[in-house]
C-alpha positions as CSV (number, residue, x, y, z in Angstrom):
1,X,-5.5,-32.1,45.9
2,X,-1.7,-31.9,45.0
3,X,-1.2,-30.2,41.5
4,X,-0.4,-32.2,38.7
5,X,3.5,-31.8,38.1
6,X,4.8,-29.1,35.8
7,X,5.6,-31.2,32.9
8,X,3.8,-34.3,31.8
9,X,4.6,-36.6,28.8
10,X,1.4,-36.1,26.1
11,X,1.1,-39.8,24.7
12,X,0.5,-38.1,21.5
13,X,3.6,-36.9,20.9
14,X,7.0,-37.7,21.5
15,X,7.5,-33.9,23.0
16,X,6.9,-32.6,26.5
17,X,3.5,-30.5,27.3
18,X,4.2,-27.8,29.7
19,X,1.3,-26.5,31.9
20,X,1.1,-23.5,29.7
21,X,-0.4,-25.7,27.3
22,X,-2.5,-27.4,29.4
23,X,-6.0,-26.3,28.6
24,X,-8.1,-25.8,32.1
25,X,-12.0,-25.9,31.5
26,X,-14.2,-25.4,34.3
27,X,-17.1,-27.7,34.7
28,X,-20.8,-26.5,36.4
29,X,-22.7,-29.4,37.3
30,X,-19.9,-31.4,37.2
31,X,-21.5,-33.7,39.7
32,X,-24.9,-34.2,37.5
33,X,-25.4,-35.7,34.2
34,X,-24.0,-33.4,31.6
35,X,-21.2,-31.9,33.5
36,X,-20.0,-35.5,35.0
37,X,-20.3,-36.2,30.9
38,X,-17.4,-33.6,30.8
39,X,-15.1,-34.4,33.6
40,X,-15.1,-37.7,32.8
41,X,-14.1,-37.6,28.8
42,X,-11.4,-35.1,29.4
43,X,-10.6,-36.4,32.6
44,X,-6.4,-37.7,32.2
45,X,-6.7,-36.8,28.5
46,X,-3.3,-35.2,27.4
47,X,-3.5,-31.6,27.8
48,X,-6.6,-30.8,29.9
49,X,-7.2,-30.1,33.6
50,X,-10.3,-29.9,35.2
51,X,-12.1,-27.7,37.5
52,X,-15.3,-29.8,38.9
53,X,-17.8,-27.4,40.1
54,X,-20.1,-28.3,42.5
55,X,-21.6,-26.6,46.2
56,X,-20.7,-29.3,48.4
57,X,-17.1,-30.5,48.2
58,X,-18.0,-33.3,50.9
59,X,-20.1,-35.1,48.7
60,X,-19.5,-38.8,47.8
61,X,-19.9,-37.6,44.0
62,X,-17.8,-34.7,44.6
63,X,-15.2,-36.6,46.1
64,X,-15.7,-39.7,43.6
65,X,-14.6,-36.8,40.8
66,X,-11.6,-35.4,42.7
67,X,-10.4,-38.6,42.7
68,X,-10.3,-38.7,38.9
69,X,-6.6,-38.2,37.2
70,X,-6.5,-34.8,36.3
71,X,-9.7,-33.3,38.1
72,X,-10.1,-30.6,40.8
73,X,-13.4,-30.2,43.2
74,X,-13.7,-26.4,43.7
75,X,-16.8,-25.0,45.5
76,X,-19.4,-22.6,43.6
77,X,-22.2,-21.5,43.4
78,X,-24.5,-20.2,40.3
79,X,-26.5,-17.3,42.7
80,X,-22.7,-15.9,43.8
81,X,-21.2,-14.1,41.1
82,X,-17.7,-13.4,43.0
83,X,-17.4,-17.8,43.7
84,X,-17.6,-18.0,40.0
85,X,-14.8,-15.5,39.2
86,X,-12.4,-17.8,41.2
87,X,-13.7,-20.4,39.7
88,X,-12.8,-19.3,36.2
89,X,-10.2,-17.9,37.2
90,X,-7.2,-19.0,34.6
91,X,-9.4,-21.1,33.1
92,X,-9.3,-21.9,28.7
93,X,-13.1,-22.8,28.8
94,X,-16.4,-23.4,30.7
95,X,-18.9,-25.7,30.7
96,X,-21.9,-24.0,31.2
97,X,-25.6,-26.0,32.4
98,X,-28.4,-24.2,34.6
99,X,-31.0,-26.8,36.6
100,X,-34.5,-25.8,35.4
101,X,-35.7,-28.5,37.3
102,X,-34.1,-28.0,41.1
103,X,-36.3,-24.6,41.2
104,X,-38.6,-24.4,38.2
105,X,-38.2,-20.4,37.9
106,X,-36.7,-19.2,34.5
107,X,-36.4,-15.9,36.3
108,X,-33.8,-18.0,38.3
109,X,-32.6,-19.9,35.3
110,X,-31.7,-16.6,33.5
111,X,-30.2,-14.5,36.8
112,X,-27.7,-17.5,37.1
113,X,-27.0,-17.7,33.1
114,X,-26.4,-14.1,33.7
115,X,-24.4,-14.6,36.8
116,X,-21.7,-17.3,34.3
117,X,-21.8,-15.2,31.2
118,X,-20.5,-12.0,33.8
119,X,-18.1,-14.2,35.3
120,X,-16.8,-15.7,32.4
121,X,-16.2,-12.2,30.8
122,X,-14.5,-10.8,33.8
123,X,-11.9,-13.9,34.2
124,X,-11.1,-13.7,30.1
125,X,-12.5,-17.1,29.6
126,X,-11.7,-18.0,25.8
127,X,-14.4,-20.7,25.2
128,X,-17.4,-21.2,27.0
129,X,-20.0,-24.4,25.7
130,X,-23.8,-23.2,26.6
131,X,-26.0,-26.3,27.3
132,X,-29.1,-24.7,26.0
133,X,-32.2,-25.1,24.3
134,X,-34.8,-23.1,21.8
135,X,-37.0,-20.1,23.1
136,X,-40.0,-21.3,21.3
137,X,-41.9,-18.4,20.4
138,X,-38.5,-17.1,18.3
139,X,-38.7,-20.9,16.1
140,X,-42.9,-20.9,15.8
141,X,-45.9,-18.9,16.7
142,X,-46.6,-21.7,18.7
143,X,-50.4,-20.0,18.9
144,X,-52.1,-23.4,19.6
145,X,-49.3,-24.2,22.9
146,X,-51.1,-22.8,25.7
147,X,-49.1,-19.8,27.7
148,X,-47.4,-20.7,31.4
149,X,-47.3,-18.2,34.0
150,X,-44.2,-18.0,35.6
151,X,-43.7,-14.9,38.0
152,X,-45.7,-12.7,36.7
153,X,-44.1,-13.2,33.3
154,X,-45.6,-15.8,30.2
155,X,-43.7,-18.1,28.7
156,X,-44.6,-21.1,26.1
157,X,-42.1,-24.0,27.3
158,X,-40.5,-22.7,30.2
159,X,-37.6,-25.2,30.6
160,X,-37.0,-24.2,26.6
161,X,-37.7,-20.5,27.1
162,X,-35.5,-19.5,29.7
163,X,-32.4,-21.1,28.4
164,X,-33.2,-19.8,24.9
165,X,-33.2,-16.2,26.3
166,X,-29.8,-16.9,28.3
167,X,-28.2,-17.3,24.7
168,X,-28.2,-13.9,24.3
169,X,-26.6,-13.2,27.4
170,X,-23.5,-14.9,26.6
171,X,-23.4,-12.1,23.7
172,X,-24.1,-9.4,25.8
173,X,-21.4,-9.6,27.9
174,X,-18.9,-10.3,24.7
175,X,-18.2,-13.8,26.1
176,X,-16.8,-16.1,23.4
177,X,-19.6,-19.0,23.2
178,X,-20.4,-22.1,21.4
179,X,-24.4,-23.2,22.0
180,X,-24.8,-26.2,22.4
181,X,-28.9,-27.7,21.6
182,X,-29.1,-30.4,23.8
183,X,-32.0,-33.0,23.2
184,X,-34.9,-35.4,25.3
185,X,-32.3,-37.5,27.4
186,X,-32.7,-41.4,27.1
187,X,-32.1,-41.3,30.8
188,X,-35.3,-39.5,31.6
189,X,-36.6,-43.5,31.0
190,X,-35.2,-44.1,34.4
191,X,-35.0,-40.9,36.2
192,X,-38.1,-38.7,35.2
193,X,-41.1,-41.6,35.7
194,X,-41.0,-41.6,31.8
195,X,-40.4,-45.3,31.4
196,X,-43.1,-48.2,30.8
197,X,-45.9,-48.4,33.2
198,X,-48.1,-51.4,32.9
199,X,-51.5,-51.5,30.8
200,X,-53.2,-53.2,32.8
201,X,-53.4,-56.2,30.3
202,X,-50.1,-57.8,31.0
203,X,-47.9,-55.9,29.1
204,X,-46.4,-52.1,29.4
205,X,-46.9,-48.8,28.0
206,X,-44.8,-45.9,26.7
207,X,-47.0,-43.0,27.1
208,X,-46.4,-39.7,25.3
209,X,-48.2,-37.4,23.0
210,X,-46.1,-37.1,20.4
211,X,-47.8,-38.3,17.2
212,X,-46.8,-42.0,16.1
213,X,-44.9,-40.3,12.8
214,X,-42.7,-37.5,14.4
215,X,-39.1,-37.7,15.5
216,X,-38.0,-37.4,18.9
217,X,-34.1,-36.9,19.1
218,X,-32.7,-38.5,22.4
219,X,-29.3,-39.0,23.6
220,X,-27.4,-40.3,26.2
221,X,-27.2,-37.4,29.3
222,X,-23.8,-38.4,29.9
223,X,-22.9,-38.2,25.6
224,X,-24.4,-34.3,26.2
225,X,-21.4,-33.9,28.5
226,X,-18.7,-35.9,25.9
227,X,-19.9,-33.8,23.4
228,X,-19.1,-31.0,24.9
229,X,-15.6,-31.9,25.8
230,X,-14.8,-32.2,21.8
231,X,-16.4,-28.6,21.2
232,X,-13.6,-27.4,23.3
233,X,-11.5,-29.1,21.0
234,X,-12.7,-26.6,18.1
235,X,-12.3,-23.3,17.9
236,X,-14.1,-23.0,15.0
237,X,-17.6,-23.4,16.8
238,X,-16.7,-20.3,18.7
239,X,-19.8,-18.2,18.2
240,X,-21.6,-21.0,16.6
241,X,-24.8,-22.8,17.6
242,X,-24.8,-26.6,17.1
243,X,-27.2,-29.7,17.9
244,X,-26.7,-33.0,19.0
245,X,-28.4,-35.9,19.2
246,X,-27.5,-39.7,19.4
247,X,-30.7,-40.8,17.7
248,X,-33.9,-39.4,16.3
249,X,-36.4,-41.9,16.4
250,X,-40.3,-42.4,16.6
251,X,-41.9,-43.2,20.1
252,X,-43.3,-46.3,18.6
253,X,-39.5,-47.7,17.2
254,X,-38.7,-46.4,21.3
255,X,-41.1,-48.9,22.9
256,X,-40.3,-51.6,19.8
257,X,-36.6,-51.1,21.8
258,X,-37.7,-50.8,24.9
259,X,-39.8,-54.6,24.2
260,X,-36.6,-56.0,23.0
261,X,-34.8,-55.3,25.7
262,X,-36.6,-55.3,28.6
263,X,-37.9,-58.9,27.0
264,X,-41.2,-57.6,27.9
265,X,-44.4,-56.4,25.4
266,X,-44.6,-52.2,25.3
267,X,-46.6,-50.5,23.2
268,X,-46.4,-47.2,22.6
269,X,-49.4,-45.1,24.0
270,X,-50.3,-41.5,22.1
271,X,-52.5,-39.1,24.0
272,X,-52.8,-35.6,23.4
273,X,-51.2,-33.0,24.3
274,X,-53.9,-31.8,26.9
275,X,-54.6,-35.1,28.4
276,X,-50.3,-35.0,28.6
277,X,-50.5,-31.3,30.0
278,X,-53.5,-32.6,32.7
279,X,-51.5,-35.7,34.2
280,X,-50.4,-33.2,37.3
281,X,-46.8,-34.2,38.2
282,X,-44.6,-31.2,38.9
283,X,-44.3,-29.5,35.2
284,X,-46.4,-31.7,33.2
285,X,-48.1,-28.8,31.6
286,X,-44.1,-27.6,31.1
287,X,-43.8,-30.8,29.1
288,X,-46.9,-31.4,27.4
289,X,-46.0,-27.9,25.8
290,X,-42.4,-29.1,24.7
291,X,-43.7,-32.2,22.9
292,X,-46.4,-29.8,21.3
293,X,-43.4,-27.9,20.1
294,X,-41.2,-31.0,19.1
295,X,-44.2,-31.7,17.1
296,X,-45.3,-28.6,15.5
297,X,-41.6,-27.9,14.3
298,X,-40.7,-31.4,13.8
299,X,-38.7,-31.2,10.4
300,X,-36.9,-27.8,11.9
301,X,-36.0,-29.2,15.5
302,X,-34.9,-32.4,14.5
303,X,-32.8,-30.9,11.6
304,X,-30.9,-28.7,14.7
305,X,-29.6,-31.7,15.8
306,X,-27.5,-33.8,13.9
307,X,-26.5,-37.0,14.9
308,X,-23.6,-37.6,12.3
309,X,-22.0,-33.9,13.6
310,X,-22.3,-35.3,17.1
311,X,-20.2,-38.6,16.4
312,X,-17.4,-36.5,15.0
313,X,-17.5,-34.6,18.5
314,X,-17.8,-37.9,20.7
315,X,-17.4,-41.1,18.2
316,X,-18.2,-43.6,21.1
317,X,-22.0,-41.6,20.9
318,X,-24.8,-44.2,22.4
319,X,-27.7,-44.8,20.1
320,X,-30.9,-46.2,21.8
321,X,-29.8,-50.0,21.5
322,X,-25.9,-49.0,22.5
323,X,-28.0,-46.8,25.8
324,X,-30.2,-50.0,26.6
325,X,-27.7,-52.5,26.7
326,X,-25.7,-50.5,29.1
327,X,-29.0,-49.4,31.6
328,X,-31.9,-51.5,30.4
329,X,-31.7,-52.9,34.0
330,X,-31.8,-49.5,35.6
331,X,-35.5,-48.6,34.2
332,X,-38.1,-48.8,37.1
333,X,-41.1,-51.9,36.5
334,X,-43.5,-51.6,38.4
C-alpha cells in the first residue's frame, strides 16, 4: 500500500496533524472478531494508522482490511518473536488477542502472550490493550469445578486460565498494559453451535447450565474490538484492568429475545454443569467449567464488567435487542 501523505487535515480541528502525531496501533487478529473490532473503529479516524496483523496477506479478509482508509496488512506471526518486533516497530499501541480455540493448549496460549509482551518491550510500545480473561483459581477456590489436564499441567477453565496467567507477563517484561476482561460473545449464538436447537415439541431450546437467576454478561465480538480502540484513547487505564460488557442478562430474558426475534417459541433449557461438561464437543468440559465459574462468582464476575464504563469507551455498544436486529438472521435453525 502507498503511505498516507505526510500531513492530513484532522476534521476536529481547524489545525494540520503531522504524522508525528499520528498514533500507529498494531492490531493481532485483525482479521477475526475482536481485532477486525479494532481496525475497523479507528480505521480513517483522525490521527490513527493501522497495522492489521494477520499470517496470510493473500487472504480475501486480509485484503478486505488493506483496503480500509488508513489500514496496513503486515504479516506476523504469534510463535515468531523477531515478525513481531517489525511488527511493532514504531508503533503508539497494540492490540493484543491469543486464539485458545485454533489449538486448545494454554501452554501455547501463554508462549505466544509471552512472545507479544517481549516484543512489545523490545520495540518501546507505549500502550498495549490485553484481551484477557480471569485465572479462576486466583478469583475462587473453585473446589467443586473439576480439574482439566492440559499437558501435564491442571488447570480449572483453561480458556480463562491461560489468559489470566499471561496478565502477569505483560508486567514482567515492564510493558505498559491496560487488561481488558472480555465477556461470553453474543456471536457464539451463530458461530459456536450455541444457538436454539429444536425440542422436539415444535418449538426451540436455549440450553445452558447456568441457573435461571444468574447473570451472564455478553457483548457483541466486534464491540470487544471498539472498545478497545477507545482504551487507546486513555492513558489513564495504563496499568489498569477493566471489564466490559454490552449486557448482563439471564439465560431465560436471552431466549425471551431470542423468541421475539427469531418469531419463533424458545425456552430456555438449564442442565447441570456435568450433563453440560458430558455433551462431548471439542472443550465442552472447558465450558461447562466456565459457566460453573460465572455461576459460583456471579455477583464478582458480573461486577468486573461494567456496561455503563464500556459505553463511554464505544457509545454505539450493541445490547442483545441492538445484536439481534443486526444478525438475528445469521443464527443457524435447524
Amino acid at each position: 500500500r502507498a503511505s498516507k501523505p505526510h500531513v492530513t487535515h484532522s476534521p476536529h480541528t481547524s489545525q494540520l496533524t503531522t504524522m508525528s502525531d499520528t498514533k500507529i496501533i498494531t492490531v493481532i487478529g485483525a482479521t477475526g472478531a475482536q481485532g477486525g473490532g479494532v481496525v475497523r473503529t479507528l480505521s480513517g479516524r483522525s490521527g490513527y494508522e493501522i497495522r492489521a496483523i494477520t499470517r496470510d496477506t493473500s487472504s480475501d479478509k486480509a485484503k478486505s482490511l488493506a483496503a480500509m482508509p488508513g489500514v496496513t496488512v503486515v504479516a506476523a506471526d504469534l510463535d515468531d518473536v523477531s515478525s513481531l518486533e517489525k511488527a511493532f516497530e514504531g508503533a503508539y499501541g497494540v492490540f493484543a488477542v491469543t486464539n485458545f480455540w485454533e489449538h486448545f493448549s494454554p501452554a501455547k496460549e501463554l508462549a505466544q502472550a509471552e512472545n507479544i509482551a517481549m516484543a512489545a518491550k523490545n520495540t518501546d510500545v507505549k500502550h498495549v490493550v490485553w484481551s484477557t480473561l480471569e485465572h479462576a483459581p486466583s478469583h475462587h477456590d473453585c473446589v467443586n469445578i473439576p480439574s482439566i489436564d492440559k499437558d501435564g499441567v491442571e488447570y480449572k477453565v483453561p480458556h480463562f486460565d491461560a489468559k489470566g496467567l499471561a496478565d502477569a507477563l505483560f508486567t514482567k517484561h515492564g510493558v505498559p498494559t491496560t487488561n481488558l476482561y472480555t465477556a461470553f460473545y453474543f456471536d457464539n449464538l451463530v458461530h459456536f453451535g450455541m444457538g436454539p436447537k429444536p425440542d422436539g415439541d415444535g418449538g426451540y431450546a436455549l440450553t445452558f447450565p447456568m441457573p435461571a437467576d444468574d447473570l451472564l454478561p455478553c457483548i457483541a465480538a466486534e464491540d470487544i474490538g471498539a472498545c478497545a480502540a477507545g482504551v487507546f484513547g486513555d492513558e489513564s487505564l495504563i496499568g489498569k484492568t477493566v471489564g466490559v460488557s454490552g449486557e448482563n442478562l439471564t439465560c431465560v430474558a436471552m431466549a425471551e429475545k431470542l423468541a421475539t426475534h427469531l418469531k419463533k417459541p424458545v425456552k430456555y433449557n438449564q442442565v447441570t454443569f456435568d450433563q453440560y461438561r458430558s455433551f462431548g464437543f471439542p472443550g465442552a468440559d472447558d465450558l461447562g467449567n466456565m459457566f460453573q465459574f460465572k455461576s459460583e462468582t456471579n455477583k464478582a464476575f458480573v461486577a468486573r464488567r461494567d456496561v455503563t464504563f464500556a459505553k463511554t469507551l464505544h457509545p454505539e455498544l450493541m445490547d442483545m435487542d441492538a445484536w439481534l436486529t443486526k444478525h438475528v438472521d445469521t443464527i443457524p435453525m435447524e
